[in-house]
KOLMI-612196 format. One record per atom (N, C-alpha, C): residue in one letter; z, y, x. Coordinates in steps of 0.05 Angstrom, whole numbers, plus 5000, padded with zeros to 4 digits. Example, Ala and Ser with C-alpha at 12.3 -4.5 7.8 and 13.67 -1.06 7.14 Angstrom:
// residues 2
A515648865264
A515649105246
A515649345264
S514249555257
S514349795273
S515750015258
END
This chain:
// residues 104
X390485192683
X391484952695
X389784712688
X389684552706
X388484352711
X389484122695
X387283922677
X388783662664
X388183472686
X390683222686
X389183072705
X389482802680
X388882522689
X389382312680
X389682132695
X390481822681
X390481582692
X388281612718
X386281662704
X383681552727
X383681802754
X384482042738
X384082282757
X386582352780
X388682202770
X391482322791
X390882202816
X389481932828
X390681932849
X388882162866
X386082152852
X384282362872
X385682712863
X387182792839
X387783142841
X389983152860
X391882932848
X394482942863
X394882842886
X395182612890
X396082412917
X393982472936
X391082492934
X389882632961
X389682922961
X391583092945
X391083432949
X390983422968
X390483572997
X390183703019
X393083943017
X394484032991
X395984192976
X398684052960
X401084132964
X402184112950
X402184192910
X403483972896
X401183962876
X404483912860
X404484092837
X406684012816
X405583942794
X406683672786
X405283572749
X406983712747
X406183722723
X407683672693
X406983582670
X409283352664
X408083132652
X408783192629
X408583302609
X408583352587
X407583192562
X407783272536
X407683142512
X406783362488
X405183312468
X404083552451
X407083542426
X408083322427
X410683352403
X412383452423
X413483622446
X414883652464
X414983962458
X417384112445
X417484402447
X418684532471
X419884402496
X420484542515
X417784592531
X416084282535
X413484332542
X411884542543
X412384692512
X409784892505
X411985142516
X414385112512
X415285382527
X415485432555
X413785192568
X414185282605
X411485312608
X409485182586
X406485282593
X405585522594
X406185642597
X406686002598
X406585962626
X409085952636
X410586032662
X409385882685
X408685662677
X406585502693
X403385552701
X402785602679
X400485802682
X400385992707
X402486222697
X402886412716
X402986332750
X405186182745
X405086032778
X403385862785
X400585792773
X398585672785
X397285872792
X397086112788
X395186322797
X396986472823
X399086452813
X401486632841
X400586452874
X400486102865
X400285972887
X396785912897
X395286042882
X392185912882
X391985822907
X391685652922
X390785702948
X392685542971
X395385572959
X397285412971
X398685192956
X397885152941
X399184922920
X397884912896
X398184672878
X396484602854
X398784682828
X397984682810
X399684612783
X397584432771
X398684242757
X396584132734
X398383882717
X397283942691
X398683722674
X397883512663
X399383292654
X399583032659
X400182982630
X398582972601
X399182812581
X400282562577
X403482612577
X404882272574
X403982082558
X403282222529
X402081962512
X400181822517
X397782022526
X396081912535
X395181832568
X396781762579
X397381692597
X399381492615
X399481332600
X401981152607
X402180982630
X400480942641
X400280792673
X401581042685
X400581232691
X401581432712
X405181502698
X406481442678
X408281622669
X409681332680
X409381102681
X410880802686
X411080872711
X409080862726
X408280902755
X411381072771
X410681292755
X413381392767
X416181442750
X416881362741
X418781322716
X420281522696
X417781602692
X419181952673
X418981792643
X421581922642
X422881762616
X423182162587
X423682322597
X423882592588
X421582802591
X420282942570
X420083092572
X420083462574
X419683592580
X417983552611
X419483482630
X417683342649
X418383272675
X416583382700
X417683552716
X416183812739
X417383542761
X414483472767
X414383292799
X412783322817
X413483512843
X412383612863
X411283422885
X408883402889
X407483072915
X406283332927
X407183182955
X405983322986
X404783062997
X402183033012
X401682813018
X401982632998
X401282632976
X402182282968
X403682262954
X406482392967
X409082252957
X410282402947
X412682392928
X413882492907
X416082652932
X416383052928
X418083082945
X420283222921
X420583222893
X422383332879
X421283272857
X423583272846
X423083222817
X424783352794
X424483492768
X427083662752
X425883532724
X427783502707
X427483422682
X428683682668
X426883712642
X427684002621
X426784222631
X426484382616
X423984682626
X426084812645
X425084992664
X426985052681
X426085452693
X426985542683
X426185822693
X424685852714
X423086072720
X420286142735
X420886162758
X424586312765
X424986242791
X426586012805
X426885772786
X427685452799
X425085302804
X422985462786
X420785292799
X419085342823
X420085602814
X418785702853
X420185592875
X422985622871
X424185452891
X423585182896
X422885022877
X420884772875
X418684752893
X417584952888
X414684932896
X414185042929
X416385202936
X417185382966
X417485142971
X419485012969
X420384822983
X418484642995
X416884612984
X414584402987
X412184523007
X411684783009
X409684833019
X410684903049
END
């Protein structure tokens, strides 16, 4: 999975060509490290039709203001641009596919 940052989101995310799920995560965050597994996995399930890539909150605080994630993790799905879902707290492999279906 892909890191993005302040400087890198609006070109990975907001111009994907692909629906694209952060996850904005935190390294003191233990639900974080238990969906990075599962996320992984579903960046390779969707290669081709959608992105995964994550979003260091600490170090990144323009983009985490920007859109107002207050919890970590926070799974926020952009089509075109714009924010089409959003789930707070790790969420099993098949809520996030439904996430991510939805979007494509």
């Amino acid at each position: 999975m892909k890191a993005v940052t302040d400087e890198t989101f609006a070109a990975e995310v907001l111009a994907s060509d692909v629906p694209v799920l952060v996850d904005f995560w935190a390294e003191w965050c233990p639900p974080c490290h238990r969906i990075a597994p599962v996320l992984a996995e579903l960046s390779h399930e969707y290669e081709g039709r959608a992105k995964i890539v994550k979003l260091d909150a600490d170090h990144n605080p323009e983009t985490v203001r920007r859109y107002g994630v207050l919890s970590m993790p926070t799974l926020t799905v952009f089509r075109g641009g714009e924010v089409v879902s959003q789930v707070v707290g790790a969420r099993p492999k098949s809520k996030l596919k439904e996430q991510l279906d939805a979007a494509l």
